[in-house]
N, C-alpha and C positions, 0 to 999 in steps of 0.2 A: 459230277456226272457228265456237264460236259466235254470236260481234259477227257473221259474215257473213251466219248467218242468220236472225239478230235484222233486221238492216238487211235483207234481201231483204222478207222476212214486213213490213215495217213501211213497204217500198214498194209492196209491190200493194196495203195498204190505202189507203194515200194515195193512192195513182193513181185508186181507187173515189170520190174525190169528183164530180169533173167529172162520171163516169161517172152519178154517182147524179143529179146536178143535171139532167143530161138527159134522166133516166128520166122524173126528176118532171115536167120541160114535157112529154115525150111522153105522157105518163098522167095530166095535170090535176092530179098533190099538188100544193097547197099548199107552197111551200119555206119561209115561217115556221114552218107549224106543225110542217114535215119536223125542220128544223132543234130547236126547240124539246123536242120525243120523240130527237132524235139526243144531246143534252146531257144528257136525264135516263138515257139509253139509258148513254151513258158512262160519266156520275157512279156509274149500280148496278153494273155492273161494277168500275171502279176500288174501290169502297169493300169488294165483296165476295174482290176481290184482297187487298186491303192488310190487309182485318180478318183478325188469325187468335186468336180469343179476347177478345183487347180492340185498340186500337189501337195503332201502334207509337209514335206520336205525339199528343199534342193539338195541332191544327190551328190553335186560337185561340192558342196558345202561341207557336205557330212563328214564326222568322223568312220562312220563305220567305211569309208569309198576305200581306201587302199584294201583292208582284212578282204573285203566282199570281191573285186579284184584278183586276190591272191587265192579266194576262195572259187572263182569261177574257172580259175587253172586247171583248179584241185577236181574239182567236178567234170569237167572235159576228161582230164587223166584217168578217172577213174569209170565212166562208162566207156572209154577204147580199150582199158583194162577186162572190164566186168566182161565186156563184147568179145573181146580174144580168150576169155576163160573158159567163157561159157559155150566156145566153139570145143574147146579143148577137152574142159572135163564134164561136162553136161549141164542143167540148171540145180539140180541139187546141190553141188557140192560147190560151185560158184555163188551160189546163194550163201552156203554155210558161212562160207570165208568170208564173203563181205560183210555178214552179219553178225559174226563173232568180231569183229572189231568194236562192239560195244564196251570190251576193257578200255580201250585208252578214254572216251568221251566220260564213264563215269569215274576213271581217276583222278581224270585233269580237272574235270567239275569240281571233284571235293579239293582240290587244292588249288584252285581259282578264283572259284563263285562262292564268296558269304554265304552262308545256311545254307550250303549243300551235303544230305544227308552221310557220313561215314560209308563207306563200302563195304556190303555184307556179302564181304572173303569168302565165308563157305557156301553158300549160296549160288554166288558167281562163277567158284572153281567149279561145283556141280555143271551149271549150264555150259562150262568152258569143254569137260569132261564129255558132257553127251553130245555137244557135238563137232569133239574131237571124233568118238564113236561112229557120229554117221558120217563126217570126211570120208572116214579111214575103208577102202571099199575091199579089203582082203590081199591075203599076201601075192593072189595067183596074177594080180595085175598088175603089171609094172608101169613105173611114169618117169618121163622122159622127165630132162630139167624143166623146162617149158610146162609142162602139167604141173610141176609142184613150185615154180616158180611166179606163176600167172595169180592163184589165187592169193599167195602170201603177199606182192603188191597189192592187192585187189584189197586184204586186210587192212592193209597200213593208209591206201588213200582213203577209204573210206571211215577208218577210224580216226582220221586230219583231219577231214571234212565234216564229219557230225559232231568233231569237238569244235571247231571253228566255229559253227552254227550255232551252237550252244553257246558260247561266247560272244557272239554277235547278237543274239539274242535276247541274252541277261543284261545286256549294257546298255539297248536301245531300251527294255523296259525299266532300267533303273534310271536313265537319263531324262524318261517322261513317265515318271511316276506320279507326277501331279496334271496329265491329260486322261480323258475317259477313256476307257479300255476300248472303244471301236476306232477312236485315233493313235491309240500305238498298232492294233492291229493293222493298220491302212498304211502307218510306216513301215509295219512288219514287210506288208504283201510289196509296198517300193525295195525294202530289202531286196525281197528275194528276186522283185524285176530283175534288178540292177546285174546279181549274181546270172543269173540269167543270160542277163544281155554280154555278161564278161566273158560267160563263158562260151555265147555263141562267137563273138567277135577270134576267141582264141581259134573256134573250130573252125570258122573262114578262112582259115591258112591250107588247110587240108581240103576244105571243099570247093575251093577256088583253084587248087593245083592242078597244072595241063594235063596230068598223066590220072585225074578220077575216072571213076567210073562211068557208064554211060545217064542222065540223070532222066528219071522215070519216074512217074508219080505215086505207084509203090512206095516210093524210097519218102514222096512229101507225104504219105498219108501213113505209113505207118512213123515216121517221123512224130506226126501231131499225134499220133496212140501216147506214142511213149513220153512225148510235149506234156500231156496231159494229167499223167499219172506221176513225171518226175513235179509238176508245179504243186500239184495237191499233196504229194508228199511233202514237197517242204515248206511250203505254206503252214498248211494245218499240223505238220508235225510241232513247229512253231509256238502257234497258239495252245498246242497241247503241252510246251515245255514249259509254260509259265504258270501251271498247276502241279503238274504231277513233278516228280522229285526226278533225277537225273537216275538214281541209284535203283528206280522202277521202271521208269521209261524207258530205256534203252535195254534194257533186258526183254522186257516185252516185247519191243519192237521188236527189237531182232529176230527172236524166235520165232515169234509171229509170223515171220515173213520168209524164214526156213520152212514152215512147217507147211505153211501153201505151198511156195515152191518145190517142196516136196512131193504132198499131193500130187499136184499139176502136172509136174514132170514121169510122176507116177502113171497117171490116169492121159492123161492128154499126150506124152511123147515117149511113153513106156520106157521108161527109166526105171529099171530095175532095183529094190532096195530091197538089201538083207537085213535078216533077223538083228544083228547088231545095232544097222544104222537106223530099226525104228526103236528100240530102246534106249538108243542115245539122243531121239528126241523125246520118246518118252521122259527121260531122265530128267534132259533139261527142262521140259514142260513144267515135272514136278519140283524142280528147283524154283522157275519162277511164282507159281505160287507160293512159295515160302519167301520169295522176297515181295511179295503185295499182302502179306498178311501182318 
């Protein structure tokens, strides 16, 4: 019961990114420097999570330091990705793409991580199908390369990126399988500092160059909005992979966090959805519960 509400709590916050990337066009942030205050935003929480006296870990020590590294790249890459898409083709359909990359994290799962459940193919090509459905916004509108370019990166890093974490994750809990579960969780949350701090240190190259934007506190406070809902996303998403199966979890999520985005962009930035594109989350809806049952 509690994986469920670890993974609920860990999908409204992820569904807040497109959300935030839209605020920032409608309100002139800066999405570098948004992004840049969002990674240091993360990093003081993770670190104030994880510290309880001294650290559970040295970080320089660890094995996970390079993966997590290579992992904060990934996550830099993919919010200036997610931010340029969602200029482009609005938060729906920037959402879909990033959240249909739940194929690679549950394939790699089953052929990575010991006892991860088989991938139930029909199920999955459903949720893949619906929402192929709400992508697809009719014949009468055309997309430049750039439109159909932006999401399909936006796909693949985020599909790296939440296999990585899954990986990173299964190996910090196998590796302290004999400490109490609120001491791998406190590794967990150094984890994600770490990630954090990699990935802010990447974004100081951009946020530090002579030719940025002009900087404005706008930019540090919606920064910290979206600080806060990327740490809890991957925090708790975390905690929530160490119960629930890969083969459920990432299905849910994802959709999950279309389907808000959806709404939102519905109700809040009048985004237009046809008939088509709510029966293809209808669809996927009902595929996911056939793979939690």
């Amino acid at each position: 019961m509690t994986g469920i509400l670890f993974l609920i709590i860990a999908t409204v916050c992820a569904a807040m990114f497109s959300i935030f990337f839209k605020i920032f066009q409608l309100k002139d942030i800066d999405s570098l420097q948004a992004i840049f205050f969002n990674y240091l935003t993360a990093f003081v929480l993770g670190l104030l999570i994880s510290f309880d006296g001294e650290l559970v870990d040295n970080p320089l020590k660890a094995r996970w330091l390079l993966p997590v590294i290579v992992l904060g790249f990934i996550f830099v890459a993919g919010m200036v990705l997610l931010s340029f898409s969602t200029r482009r083709v609005g938060v729906a359909i920037s959402t879909v793409c990033s959240r249909a990359s739940m194929v690679i994290p549950i394939i790699i799962s089953y052929q990575l991580i010991a006892g991860s459940d088989k991938p139930k193919w029909l199920p999955i090509s459903l949720v893949l199908i619906g929402m192929i459905l709400a992508i697809w916004t009719g014949k009468d509108k055309q997309f430049s390369f750039k439109d159909i370019f932006a999401p399909v990166i936006v796909f693949l890093t985020f599909g790296i990126s939440n296999s990585m974490l899954k990986i990173i994750q299964d190996r910090v809990s196998v590796a302290r399988a004999d400490w109490p579960d609120y001491m791998v969780d406190k590794e967990l949350a150094l984890v994600s500092a770490c990630i954090f701090l990699a990935a802010m240190l990447f974004c100081s190259v951009s946020f530090f160059r002579k030719d940025r934007a002009p900087f404005r506190w706008r930019n540090v406070l919606g920064g910290m909005g979206l600080g806060a809902a990327n740490y809890g996303c991957t925090y708790i998403l975390m905690l929530a992979m160490k119960t629930i199966d890969s083969s459920i979890l990432f299905p849910f999520h994802n959709l999950g966090i279309v389907a808000i985005g959806a709404i939102v962009g519905w109700i809040c930035f009048h985004e237009k959805m046809r008939p088509h594109q709510v029966i293809g989350i209808v669809l996927a809806a009902a595929a996911i519960f056939w793979l939690c049952i």
